[in-house]
Structure formats: C-alpha cells, structure tokens
N, C-alpha and C positions, 0 to 999 in steps of 0.2 A: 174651529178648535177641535183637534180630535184628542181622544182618548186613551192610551196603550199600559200595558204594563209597563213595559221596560221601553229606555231607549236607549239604543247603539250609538256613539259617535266615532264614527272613522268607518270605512270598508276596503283596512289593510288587514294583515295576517292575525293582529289582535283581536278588531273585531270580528270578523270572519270566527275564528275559534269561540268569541262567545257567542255569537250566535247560533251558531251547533249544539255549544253547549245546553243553551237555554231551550232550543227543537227538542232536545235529546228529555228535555225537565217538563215540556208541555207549557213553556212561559210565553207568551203573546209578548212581541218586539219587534222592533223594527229599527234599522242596519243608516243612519245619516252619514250621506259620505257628499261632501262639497264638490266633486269629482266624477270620477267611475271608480269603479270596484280598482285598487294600489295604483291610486294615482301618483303616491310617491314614488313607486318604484319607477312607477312610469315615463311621469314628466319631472321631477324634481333632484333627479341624480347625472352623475357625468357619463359620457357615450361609455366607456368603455367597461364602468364599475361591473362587478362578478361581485357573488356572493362569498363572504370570507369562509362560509361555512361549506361540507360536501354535502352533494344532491342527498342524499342518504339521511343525513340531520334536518330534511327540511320536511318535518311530521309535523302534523295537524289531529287535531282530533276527527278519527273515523277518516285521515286519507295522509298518504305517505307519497313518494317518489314513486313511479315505476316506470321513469325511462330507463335504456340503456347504458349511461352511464352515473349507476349511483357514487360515484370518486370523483368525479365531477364538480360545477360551481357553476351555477346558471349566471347568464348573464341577464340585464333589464327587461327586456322581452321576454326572456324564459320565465323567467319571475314571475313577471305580470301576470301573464298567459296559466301559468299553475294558480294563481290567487283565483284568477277567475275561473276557471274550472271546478274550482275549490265552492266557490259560491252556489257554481249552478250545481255541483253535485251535492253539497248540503243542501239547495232551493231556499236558499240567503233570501230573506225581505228587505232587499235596499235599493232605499231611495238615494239615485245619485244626480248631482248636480244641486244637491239641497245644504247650502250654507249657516249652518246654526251664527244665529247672530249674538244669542245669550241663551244662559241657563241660570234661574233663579228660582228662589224658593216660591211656591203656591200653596200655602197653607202646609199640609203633613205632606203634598205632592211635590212637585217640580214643574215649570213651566221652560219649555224649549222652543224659544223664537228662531222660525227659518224664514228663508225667502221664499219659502213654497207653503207657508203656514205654519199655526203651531200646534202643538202639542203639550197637554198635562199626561204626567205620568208619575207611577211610585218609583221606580228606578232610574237612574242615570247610570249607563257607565261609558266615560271617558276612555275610548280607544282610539286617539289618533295617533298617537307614537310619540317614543320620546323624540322624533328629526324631525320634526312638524318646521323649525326653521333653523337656518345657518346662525350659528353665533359668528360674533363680529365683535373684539374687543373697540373701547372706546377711545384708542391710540388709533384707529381705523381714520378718525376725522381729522390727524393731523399728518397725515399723509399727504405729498404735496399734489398738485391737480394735476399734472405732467405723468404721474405714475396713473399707469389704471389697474383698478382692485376688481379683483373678480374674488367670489366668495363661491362656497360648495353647493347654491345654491343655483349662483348662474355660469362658473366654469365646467363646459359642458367638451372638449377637446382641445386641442394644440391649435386646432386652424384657427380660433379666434385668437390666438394671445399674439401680439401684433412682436418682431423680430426683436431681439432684442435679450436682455438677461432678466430671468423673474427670481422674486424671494418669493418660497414657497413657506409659510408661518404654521408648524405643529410638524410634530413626528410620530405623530400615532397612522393608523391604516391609514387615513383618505392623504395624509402628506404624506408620505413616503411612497404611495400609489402615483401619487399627480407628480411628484419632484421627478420621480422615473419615466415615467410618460411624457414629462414636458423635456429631459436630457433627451433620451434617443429623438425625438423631434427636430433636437438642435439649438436644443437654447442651452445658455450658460446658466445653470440652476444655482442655487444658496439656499440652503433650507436651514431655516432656526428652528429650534430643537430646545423642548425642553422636558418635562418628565413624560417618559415612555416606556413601554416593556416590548424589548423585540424577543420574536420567536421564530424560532423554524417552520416552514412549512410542515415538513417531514423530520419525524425523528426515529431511532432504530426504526426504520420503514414501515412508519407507520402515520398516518395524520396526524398533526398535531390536535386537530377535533377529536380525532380517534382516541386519541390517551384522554384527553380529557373529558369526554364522554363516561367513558370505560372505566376511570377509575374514581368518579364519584365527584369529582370539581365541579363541573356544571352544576349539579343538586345541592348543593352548600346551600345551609338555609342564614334566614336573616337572622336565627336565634343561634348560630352559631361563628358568627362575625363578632367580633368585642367594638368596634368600629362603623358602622354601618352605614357613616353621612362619608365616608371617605372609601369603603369598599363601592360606594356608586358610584364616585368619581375617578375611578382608577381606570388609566388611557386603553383604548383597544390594542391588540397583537398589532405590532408591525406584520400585516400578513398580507399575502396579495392571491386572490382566486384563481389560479395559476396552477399547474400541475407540474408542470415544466421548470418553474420557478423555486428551487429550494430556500431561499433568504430571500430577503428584502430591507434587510438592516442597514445599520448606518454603515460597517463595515463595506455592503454591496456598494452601495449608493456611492462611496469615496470613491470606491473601485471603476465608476462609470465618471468619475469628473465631478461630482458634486461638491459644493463647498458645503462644509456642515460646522454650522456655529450655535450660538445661544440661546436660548430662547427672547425671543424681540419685548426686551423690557420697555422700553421709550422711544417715542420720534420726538425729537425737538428742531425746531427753526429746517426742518427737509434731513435731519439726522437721524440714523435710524439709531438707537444703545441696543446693543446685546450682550443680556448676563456672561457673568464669567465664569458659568454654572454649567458649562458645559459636561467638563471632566466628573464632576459628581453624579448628575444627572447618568450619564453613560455608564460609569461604577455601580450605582444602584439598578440599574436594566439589568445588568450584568449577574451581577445576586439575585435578583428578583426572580431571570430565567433558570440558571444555573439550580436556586430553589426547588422550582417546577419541577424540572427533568429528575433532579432526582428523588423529589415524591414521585413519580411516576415506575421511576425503576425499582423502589421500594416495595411499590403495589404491586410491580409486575414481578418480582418475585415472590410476596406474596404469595400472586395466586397459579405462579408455575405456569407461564403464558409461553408456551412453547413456539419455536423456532424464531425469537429475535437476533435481530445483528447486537453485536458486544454496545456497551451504554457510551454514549458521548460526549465527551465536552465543548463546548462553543469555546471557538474561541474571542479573546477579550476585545471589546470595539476600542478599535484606535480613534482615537483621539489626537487632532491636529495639536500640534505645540504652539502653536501661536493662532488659534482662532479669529474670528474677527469680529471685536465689541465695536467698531462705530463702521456705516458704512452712510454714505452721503449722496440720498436720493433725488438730489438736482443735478448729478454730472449726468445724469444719462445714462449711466451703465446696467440700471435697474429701472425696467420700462413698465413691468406688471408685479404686483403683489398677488399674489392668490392667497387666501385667507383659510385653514385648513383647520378653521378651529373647534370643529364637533358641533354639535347640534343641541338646539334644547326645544322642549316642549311649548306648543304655545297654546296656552290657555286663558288669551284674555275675554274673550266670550263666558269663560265662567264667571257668574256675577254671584257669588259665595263667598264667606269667613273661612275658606280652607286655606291659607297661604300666609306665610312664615314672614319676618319684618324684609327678608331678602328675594321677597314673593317665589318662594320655592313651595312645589304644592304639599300640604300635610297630608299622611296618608299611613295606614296602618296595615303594612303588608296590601294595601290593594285600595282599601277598605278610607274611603275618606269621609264621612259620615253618614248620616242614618238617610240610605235610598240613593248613595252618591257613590262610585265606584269607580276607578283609574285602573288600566292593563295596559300592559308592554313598556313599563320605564324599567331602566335598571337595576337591577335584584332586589326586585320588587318585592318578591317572597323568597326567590332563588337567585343564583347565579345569574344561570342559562333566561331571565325573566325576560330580557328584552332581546331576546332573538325565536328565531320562528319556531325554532323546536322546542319554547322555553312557555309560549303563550299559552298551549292548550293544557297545563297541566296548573296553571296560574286560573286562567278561564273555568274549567272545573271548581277548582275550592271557590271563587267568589261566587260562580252558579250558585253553590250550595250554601255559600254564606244568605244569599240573595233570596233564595227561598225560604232558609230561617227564617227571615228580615219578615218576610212574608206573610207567613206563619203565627209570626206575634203581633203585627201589623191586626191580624184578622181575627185575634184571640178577644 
C-alpha cells in the first residue's frame, strides 16, 4: 500500500496538464494511465482521424506547438508523439500499464485499487476523457447477424468494411468524416442524420477555430449558459482536419453520391425506420450556423479586424424530397453499419455516490466532491473544456481549488 497526495487517472492531454499544474504547486502525485502516455489517441481512434482543431490551438500549460505548420491538424501519430513529449518535458510521474480497478472511499482518504498495487490518497482526479468508449445505441442488438457493425472504436479504415453498401449512423465530425472516407473508397454510403451543426472549415479566410477563438466562444462559462445539461450535449462541427477541404456538410456529402436520411429511430423484424425529422433537423443546423457567423462579424466589426473578405452566407442544405424512412437490412444492399455515435465516459471503476439515477457523473464545474475531481468532459467549466487547448486552464482552477481542499483539510 503506498501513500501519495494526489492521484491522476489517465495520461492523456488532461491529465498531462494537471499534473504540471500540480509540479508547478509543489503537490506529490502520480499520473495512472492503463496504457502509455495518449493511448487513446493512439490505439483507440480511426487510421485516418486529424485533429479538428489547428496545430496553433493545441496549448498546454508551460508548452505549445512549435512545428512548421501552426494551420495545420496533426494527425494520430502527431498527436501522440506531442503528449509525450509533453510528459517528458513536464518530467510526468506516470505509471503506465497500471489498470485502476476501483476507487472508494478510505476513511477522510480514497483508496485506488490497480493491478500494479494500491494506493491511499487525499485527492483523486479523474482524467480519462470524456471518449474513454464508443456509444452504441440499444437498437444496436437488433440488427440482423448478416449486417456487420463496426463502432468508432473498432472502424479503423475502408479496407476492413467488406464490399458492399454501409449506413453510416450520426452526422456530427466522426460521421460525416467516415461516410466520406467510406464513398471515395467506393462503397454506396446512406448516412442517417439527425441533430447536427455543420460549419465551414474556413470563413472570410480565416479558421473557423480562429473566429472562435478570437472572439470569446470558446471561454463561455458554465454561469453564463441558462441551459447547461443540454449545452453539453450539443453535436461537434461537421468539420474535417483538412486544409484543403472547405465543407464537409450534408450539402458536400449529396454532392459525392451519398444518401442522406433520418436519423435511425427503429430496427424492427431486419427493418431499419428512419424519422421524418430530417428537413427540421437540417433547418435548425442551418439557423444555428447562420447564428454563429454572424456573431462573429458582429465582433469583427467590433473590434475593426482589418483586411477580411466581405461576410458570407451558407448556403441552405438541401434536403432530398423524398428521403428514405424504411430500408430493409436482409436484401443485402447494406452489408456494414458503422455506428458514429460519440463517445462517453466510462467510469465504472468509480465505486462512489457521485452519479445521477441516469448514472451520468455529478460534478460542480470539475469539482465532484470533497478530494474527488473530474477534467476534460464537456464544458466542464468552459466551452473549450474538453478539447486540448481547454484542459490547461480547467486544470489550473481545480490545482487551486485542490490546494484549498488542502489547506482546510490541515487546519
């Protein structure tokens, strides 16, 4: 049984930042990662994925980008290779390869059972990520055994998905990424579709991360959401890490051959039902974006942001006139389902009273109770909370909340 301050769980981009933070504070911890230092980005994503963000935005505390091209979008490798650099130039204490089995309470402490031993400590903080696994709706089991389902967890390229038409399910990033990837490959793609926000890559020439950077979006706090259980669940940008690539929207996607229908309400008896929710669904993306852009030109007059191109309108996603609600997954014409339905957290090794009757975890901006701590989920505290240039500034206030903690702890 050893003894520590604090302990880390995860040695992805979240943890990594709090334990800087905590170096930076003089706090004794140590970095549990099941793994090696971004094993998700590593092993747990598809060959091709890029980061949605530019190299530019991928800051950490005390270390930033400085290859060549900061407008950029690393791809998995690149990634990795920057986390861990990242480790060894902070000089990270992490043990990897070390599986936490539980975390329960030990008197005013916490006790964290691993496979490499355990550990009593005053702090926890939960940093594996909100993509720790693939969701998978429960319509998933009634899919007939003829069809094969690949989820975001094991569709890793085109050469596995055997000849043949696949439905790709979600239209946020990772679906509209893979329905694109799987057309030019040569399959007959159908992508269901149901609430999303497409965006441009580029807008008056400039990143679409760039405007919202720049003009205060990303930093939206949780006390300024009237909403805040439904601002976490709002889809990613249809966006693709592409330079090259200005759109990715439903509009592109028609344009290369894709069928775009509903979102997949039902399989019954090898039937697939698809809402009829299409045309709204696409109306509201529509507003949503349209929104965006122009707060954006709002701000950037404002503040007199010289030399942009004139401001622009999208234009409107077309919408098939006769979509398609049933299609019938015993003729054969649909051979693979890919399952594109985001990710969630998994925390069943946590053995705690923190979790809602829909075991969604409680958490108060970070903060889940007294010595218990979660970083990198969904505007968390901010916007920007669960992406890389979001953690180090999340990781900071809880440092500090943490040495409070500490402080009265010792009073």
């Amino acid at each position: 049984m050893r003894h520590i301050s604090t302990v880390i769980i995860g040695a992805g981009q979240a943890g990594l930042a709090m334990s800087k933070c905590l170096s930076d504070r003089s706090v004794a911890h140590v970095v549990l990662e099941r793994g090696e230092v971004a094993q998700s980005w590593m092993k747990d994503r598809w060959d091709s994925l890029r980061l949605l963000t530019p190299n530019w935005q991928s800051r950490l505390p005390g270390y930033g980008f400085k290859g060549p091209d900061p407008d950029g979008y690393m791809n998995m490798s690149q990634i990795t290779r920057y986390l861990r650099d990242y480790a060894h130039v902070i000089n990270a204490s992490v043990e990897e390869h070390t599986t936490v089995h539980s975390v329960t309470s030990h008197g005013n402490s916490s006790l964290v059972r691993t496979n490499k031993g355990d550990w009593i400590c005053d702090h926890v903080v939960v940093a594996s990520g909100a993509c720790a696994r693939p969701k998978l709706p429960q319509l998933a089991d009634a899919v007939p055994e003829s069809v094969t389902q690949l989820s975001l967890g094991t569709y890793k390229s085109p050469d596995q998905v055997a000849k043949g038409g696949v439905l790709v399910v979600g239209g946020s990033a990772s679906g509209v990424q893979i329905a694109a990837e799987l057309s030019n490959a040569g399959h007959a793609v159908t992508l269901a579709v149901g609430e999303h926000i497409r965006a441009p890559r580029r807008y008056r020439g400039r990143d679409i991360q760039w405007w919202m950077d720049r003009s205060g979006v990303l930093d939206v706090r949780v006390k300024d959401v009237d909403d805040i259980d439904r601002a976490r669940r709002v889809p990613s940008f249809q966006l693709m890490g592409d330079p090259g690539v200005d759109s990715i929207d439903l509009n592109t996607l028609q344009a290369m051959g894709i069928v775009i229908t509903g979102r997949l309400a039902a399989i019954q008896d090898g039937m697939a039902q698809f809402s009829g929710s299409l045309a709204n669904h696409c109306t509201m993306s529509d507003l949503k974006i349209g929104r965006l852009l122009r707060h954006f030109d709002d701000w950037a007059n404002r503040m007199g942001i010289p030399d942009l191109p004139d401001a622009q309108q999208l234009a409107p996603t077309s919408v098939p006139n006769s979509p398609y609600l049933m299609s019938d997954l015993n003729d054969g014409a649909i051979r693979t389902i890919v399952w594109a339905t985001g990710y969630s957290p998994g925390f069943s090794w946590l053995k705690l009273p923190v979790f809602d009757p829909k075991g969604m975890l409680i958490h108060d901006q970070g903060v889940v109770a007294s010595g218990v701590y979660v970083l990198g989920l969904p505007f968390m505290r901010r916007r920007k909370s669960a992406l890389i240039d979001g953690v180090g500034g999340d990781a900071q206030a809880l440092s500090d909340h943490l040495i409070a903690n500490r402080n009265r702890r010792a009073a």
